[in-house]
C-alpha positions in Angstrom: 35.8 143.0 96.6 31.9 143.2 96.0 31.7 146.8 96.9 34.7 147.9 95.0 33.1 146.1 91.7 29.9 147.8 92.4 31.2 151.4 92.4 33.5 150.7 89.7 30.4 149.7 87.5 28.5 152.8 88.8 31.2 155.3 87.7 31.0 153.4 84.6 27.5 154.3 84.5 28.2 158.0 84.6 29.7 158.0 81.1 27.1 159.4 78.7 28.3 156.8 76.3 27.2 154.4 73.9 26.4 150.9 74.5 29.8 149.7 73.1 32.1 151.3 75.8 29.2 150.2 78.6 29.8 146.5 77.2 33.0 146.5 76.7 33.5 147.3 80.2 30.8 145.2 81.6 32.9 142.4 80.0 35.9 143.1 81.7 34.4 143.2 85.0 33.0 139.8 84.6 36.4 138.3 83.3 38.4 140.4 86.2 35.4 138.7 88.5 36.0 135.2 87.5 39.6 135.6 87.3 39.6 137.0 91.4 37.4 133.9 91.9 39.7 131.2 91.2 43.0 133.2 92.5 41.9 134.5 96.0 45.6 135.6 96.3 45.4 137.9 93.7 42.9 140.5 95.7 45.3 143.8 95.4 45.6 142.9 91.9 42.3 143.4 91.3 42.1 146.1 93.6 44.8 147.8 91.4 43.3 147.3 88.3 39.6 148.9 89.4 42.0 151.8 90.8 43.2 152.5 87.1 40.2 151.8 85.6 38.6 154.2 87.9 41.4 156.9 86.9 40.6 156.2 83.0 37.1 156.8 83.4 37.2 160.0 85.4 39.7 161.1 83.2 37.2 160.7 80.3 34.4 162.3 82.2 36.4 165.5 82.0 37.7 165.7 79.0 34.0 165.3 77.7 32.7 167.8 79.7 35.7 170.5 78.9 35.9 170.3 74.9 32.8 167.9 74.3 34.9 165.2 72.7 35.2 162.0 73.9 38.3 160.0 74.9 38.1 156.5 75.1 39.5 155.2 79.0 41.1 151.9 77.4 43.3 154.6 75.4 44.2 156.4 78.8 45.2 153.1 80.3 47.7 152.0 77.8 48.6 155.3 77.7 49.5 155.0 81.9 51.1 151.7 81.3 52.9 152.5 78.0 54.1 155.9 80.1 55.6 153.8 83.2 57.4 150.8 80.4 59.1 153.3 78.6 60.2 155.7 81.7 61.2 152.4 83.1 63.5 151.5 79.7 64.7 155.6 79.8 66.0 155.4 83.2 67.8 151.5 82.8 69.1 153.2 79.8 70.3 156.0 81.9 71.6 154.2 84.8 73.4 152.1 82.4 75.1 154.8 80.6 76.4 156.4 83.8 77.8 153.2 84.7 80.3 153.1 82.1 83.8 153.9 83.2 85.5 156.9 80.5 89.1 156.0 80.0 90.8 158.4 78.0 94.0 157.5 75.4 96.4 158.9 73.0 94.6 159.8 69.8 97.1 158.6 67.8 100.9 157.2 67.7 102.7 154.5 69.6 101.1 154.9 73.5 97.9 154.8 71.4 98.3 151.6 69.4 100.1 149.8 72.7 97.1 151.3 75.1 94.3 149.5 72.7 96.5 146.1 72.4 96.6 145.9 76.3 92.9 146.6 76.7 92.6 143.7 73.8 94.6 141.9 75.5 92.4 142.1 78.9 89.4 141.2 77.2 87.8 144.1 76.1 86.7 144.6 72.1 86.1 148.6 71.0 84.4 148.8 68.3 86.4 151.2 66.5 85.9 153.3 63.4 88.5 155.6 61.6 88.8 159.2 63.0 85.9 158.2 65.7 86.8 160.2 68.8 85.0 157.9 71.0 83.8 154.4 70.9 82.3 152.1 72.8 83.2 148.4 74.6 80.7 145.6 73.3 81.4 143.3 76.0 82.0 145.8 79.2 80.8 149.1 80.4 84.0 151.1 79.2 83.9 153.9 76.9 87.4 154.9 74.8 88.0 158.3 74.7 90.4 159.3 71.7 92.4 162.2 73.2 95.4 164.4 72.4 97.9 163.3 75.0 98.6 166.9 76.3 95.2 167.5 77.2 94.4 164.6 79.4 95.4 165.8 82.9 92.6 168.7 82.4 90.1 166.1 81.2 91.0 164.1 84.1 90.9 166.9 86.3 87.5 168.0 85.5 85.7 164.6 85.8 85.6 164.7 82.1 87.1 160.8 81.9 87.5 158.7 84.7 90.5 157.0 84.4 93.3 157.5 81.4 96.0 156.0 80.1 99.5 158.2 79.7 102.6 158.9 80.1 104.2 159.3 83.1 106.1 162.2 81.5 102.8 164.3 80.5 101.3 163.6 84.3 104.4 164.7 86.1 104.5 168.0 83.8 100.7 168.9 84.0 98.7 166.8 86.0 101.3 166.0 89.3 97.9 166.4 91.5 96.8 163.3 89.8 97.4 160.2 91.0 97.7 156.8 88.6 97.6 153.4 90.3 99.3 151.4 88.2 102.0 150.7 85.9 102.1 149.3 82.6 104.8 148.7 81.2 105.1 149.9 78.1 105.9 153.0 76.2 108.8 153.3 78.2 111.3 156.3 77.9 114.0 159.1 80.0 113.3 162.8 79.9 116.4 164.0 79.5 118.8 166.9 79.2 121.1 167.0 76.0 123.8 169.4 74.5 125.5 169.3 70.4 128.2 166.9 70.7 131.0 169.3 70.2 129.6 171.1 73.4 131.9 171.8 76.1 128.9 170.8 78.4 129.2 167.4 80.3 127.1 168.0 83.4 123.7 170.1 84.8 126.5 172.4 86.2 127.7 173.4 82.9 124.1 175.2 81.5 123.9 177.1 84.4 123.3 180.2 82.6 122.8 178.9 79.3 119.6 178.5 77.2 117.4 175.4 77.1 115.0 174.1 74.8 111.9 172.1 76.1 108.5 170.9 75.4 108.0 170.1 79.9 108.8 173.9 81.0 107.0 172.9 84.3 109.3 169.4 84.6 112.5 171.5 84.0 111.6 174.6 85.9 111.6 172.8 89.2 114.0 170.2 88.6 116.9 173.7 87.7 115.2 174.9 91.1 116.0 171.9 92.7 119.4 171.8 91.9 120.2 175.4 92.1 120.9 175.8 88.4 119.7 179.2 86.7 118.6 179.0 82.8 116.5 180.8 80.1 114.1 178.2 78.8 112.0 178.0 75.5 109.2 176.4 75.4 108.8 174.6 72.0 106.0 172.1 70.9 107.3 169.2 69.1 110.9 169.3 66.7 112.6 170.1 70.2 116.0 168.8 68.8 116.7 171.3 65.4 116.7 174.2 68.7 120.7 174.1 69.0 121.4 173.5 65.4 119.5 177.3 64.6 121.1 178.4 67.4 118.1 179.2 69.7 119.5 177.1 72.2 122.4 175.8 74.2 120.8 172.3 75.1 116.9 170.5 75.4 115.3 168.5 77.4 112.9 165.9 75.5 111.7 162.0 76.0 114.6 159.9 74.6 113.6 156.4 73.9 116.4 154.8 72.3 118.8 157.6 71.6 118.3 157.7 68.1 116.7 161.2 67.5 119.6 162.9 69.4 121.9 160.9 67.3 120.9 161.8 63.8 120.3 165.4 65.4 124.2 165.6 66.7 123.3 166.0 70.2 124.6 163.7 73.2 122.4 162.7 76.6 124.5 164.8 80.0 121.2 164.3 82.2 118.3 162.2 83.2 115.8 163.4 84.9 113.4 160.3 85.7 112.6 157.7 83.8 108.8 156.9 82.9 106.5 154.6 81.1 102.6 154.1 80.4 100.3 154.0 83.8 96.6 154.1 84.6 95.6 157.4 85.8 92.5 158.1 87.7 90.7 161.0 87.8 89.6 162.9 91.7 86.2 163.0 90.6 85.6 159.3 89.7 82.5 158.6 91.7 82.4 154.8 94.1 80.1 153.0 91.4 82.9 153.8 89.0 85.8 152.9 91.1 84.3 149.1 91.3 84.6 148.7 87.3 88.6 150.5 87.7 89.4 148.0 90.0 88.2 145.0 87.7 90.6 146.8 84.9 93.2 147.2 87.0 93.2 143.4 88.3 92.5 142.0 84.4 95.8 144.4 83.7 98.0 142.9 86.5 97.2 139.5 85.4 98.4 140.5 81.8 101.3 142.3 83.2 102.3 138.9 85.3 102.0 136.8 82.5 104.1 139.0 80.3 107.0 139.1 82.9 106.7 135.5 83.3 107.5 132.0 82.2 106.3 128.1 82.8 109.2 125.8 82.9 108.4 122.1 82.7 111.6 120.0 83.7 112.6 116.6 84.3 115.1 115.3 87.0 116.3 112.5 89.2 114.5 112.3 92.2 117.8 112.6 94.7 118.0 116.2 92.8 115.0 117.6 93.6 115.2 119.3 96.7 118.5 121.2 95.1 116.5 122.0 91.4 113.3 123.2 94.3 116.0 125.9 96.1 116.4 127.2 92.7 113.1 127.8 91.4 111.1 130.6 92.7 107.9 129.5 92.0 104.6 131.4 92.6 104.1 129.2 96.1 105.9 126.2 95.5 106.8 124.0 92.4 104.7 121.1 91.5 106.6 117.4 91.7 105.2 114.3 89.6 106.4 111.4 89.2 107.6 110.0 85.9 107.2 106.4 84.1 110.5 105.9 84.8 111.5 104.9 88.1 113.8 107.8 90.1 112.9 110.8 88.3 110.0 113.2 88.7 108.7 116.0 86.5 108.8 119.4 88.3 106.3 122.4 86.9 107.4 126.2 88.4 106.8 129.7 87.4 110.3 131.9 86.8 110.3 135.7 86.7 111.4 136.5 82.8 113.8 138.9 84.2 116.1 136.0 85.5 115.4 133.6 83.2 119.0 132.3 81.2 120.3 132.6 84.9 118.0 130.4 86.5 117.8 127.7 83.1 121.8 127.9 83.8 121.8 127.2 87.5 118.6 123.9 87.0 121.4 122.1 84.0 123.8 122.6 86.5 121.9 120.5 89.3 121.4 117.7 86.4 118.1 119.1 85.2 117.0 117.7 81.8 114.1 118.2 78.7 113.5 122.1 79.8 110.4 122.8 78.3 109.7 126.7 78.6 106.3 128.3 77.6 104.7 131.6 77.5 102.1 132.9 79.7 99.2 134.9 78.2 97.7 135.6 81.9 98.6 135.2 85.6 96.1 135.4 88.1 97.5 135.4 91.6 
């Protein structure tokens, strides 16, 4: 330690410099000293501290000597240290930035408003201004991408997004390489095939030959292929139903949610060709880091999705019914029995899918159930 103090203060006296910067040193030395004294431990520190000392001064040395004009070494060492804090903040910055999962949505409409309320609903808040393309999660590392819905499986593709929420529809007619692991549940609807109601048409069989109107060329291509059936299609974007009333078509194929578009358009529904609803999509690119945030989203999502498919049912019955009133009720493992105040008759707690529900409530009066208490579940977390 003595010897590394002793040629630090010689290269100290190699600075042409006045006695200021030869005290001001000198004075650091001594406190370094005493501060080694009383913390043996701490001899690398000290060693590392004469190594950047030794740095600042030789750096000064030869800027003197090159332009003539001094540089003070104290300035160099904050310099090194201010150098290493802020590549240090650049790089967590950085790191945390390319840990945010990119999930892509609808820009606008009724996937859009249904794929924010489900992220909501999982516990993440966007902070979202009007006509902002994307925005940010303040309380997980998510980004929002605000997308038109058509482009999505090229965005996924590319490794532009990570993960995206769509329509089954849209995947199956330009992105069927990509796969989606999970369901939703909402935004539900049929792409189907329809003719004018005072069409001779009834079946697939009866356009063979005939003209079709579409907005999924790709979808209906090979699903005619598949089924042998030969037609000249159009491809329209959007307004896919006026195509038989201006006679540019015999029939379309479009999503159909409730019927009401073909019905105020005169057309009737002769063919489905798959049903589909909102899933999770995930990009090929999506690197392992990423995957690990997905996979917390999709398990917040299946809780939600549980819950909403769900009741609690709180019941009361006599005691020499509860093994029938237990066959009945599902249950996630099995239902939960408590006794009551009043003597021969417990209070039983199960889980019933919402599916089945007036069957089940039927079948539990039946076997002398009474006081059916039925509550909603916000999550489910099996």
């Amino acid at each position: 330690m003595i010897n590394i103090g002793s040629d630090f203060i010689g290269s100290c006296k190699n600075l042409q410099k006045n006695n200021y910067l030869q005290v001001s040193i000198w004075i650091i030395t001594i406190k370094i000293a005493i501060f080694v004294c009383y913390k043996n431990k701490q001899c690398t520190l000290f060693k590392t501290i004469i190594i950047i000392f030794k740095f600042a001064i030789k750096r000064s040395e030869s800027v003197l000597n090159k332009i003539k004009i001094f540089t003070n070494p104290f300035e160099t060492i904050k310099r090194v240290f201010l150098y290493k804090k802020i590549s240090r903040l650049l790089e967590h910055q950085i790191k945390k930035k390319m840990n945010k999962i990119r999930i892509a949505v609808q820009k606008s409409g009724r996937l859009n408003e249904d794929s924010m309320h489900i992220l909501k609903e999982i516990g993440i808040a966007i902070d979202n201004g009007k006509d902002q393309l994307k925005a940010a999660a303040r309380n997980f590392p998510l980004e929002v991408f605000y997308l038109r819905n058509g482009d999505i499986p090229q965005y996924l593709r590319d490794g532009v997004v990570d993960a995206a929420i769509i329509g089954e529809n849209v995947l199956i007619e330009k992105g069927n390489d990509i796969e989606f692991v999970e369901r939703l549940g909402f935004s539900k609807c049929k792409v189907s095939i329809a003719v004018p109601k005072n069409s001779t048409a009834n079946s697939l069989k009866d356009l063979d030959g005939k003209r079709i109107a579409t907005s999924y060329p790709n979808t209906v291509t090979k699903y005619l292929e598949k089924n042998k059936i030969k037609a000249q299609l159009h491809t329209i974007n959007g307004s896919v139903e006026i195509a038989p009333n201006i006679g540019l078509a015999d029939g379309i194929c479009d999503i159909v949610s409730s019927g009401s578009t073909l019905f105020k358009n005169g057309l009737k529904e002769i063919e489905v060709l798959f049903e589909s609803e909102a899933v999770l999509a995930v990009s090929p690119a999506i690197s392992e880091e990423k995957k690990v945030i997905l996979e917390k989203i999709q398990f917040r999502i299946k809780a939600v999705l549980k819950g909403r498919n769900s009741k609690y049912v709180l019941l009361n019955a006599p005691n020499d019914k509860i093994a029938e009133i237990i066959s009945i009720l599902p249950g996630m493992k099995s239902p939960t029995v408590l006794p009551l105040a009043k003597e021969g008759w417990s209070s039983v707690h199960s889980v019933i899918d919402k599916g089945q529900f007036w069957q089940i409530i039927d079948a539990l009066k039946a076997k002398g159930a009474e006081g059916i208490l039925v509550c909603p579940i916000e999550n489910m977390v099996l």
